[in-house]
N, C-alpha and C positions, 0 to 999 in steps of 0.2 A: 584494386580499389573498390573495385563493385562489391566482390564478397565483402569487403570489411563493411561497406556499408548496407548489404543483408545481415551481417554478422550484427552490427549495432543496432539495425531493426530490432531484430529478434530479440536481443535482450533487452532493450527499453519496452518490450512487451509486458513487460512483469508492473507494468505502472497502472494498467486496465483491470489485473487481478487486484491491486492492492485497491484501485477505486472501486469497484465492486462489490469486496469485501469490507471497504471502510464504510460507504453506504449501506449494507446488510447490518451491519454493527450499531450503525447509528439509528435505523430504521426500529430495529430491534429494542436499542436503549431505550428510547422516548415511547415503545408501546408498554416496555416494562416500568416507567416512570410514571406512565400515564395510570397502572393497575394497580403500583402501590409507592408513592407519593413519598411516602417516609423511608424508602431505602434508595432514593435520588442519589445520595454523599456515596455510597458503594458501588451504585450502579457508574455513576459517572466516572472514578477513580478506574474500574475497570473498562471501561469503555476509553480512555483515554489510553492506558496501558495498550490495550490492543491494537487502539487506531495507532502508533505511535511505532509499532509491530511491525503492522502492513503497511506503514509508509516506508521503514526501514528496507523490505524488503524491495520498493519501489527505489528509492536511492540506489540501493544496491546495484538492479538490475542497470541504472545509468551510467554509473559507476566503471561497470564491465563492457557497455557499450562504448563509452569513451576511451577503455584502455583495448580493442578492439580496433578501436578506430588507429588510436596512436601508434599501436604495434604494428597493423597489419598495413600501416602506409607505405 
């Protein structure tokens, strides 16, 4: 039981990468929104697309920890 639940640490770690980089993304959008104002509607669609990415990958990582959990009980 202990390893599974090392096991399901570790992959729920993948949730600090996607906050990270969803932050860096957004950080990023609003300085380039702020520089030019009229490509908002592109920047945002892409910014969305990506956040949408790295949360995926965040899911994921839960995903694996809970079947982790449930296999190795």
């Amino acid at each position: 039981m202990t390893l599974a639940a090392i096991g399901a640490g570790i992959a729920v770690l993948t949730g600090i990468g996607a906050g990270f980089g969803i932050g860096k993304a957004t950080a990023s959008a609003v300085d380039a929104i702020a520089r030019q104002p009229e490509a908002d509607k592109k920047i945002r669609t892409t910014l969305l697309i990506g956040c949408a990415l790295a949360e995926a990958t965040a899911i994921y990582g839960f995903v694996i920890g809970l079947l982790v959990i449930m296999v190795l009980k």
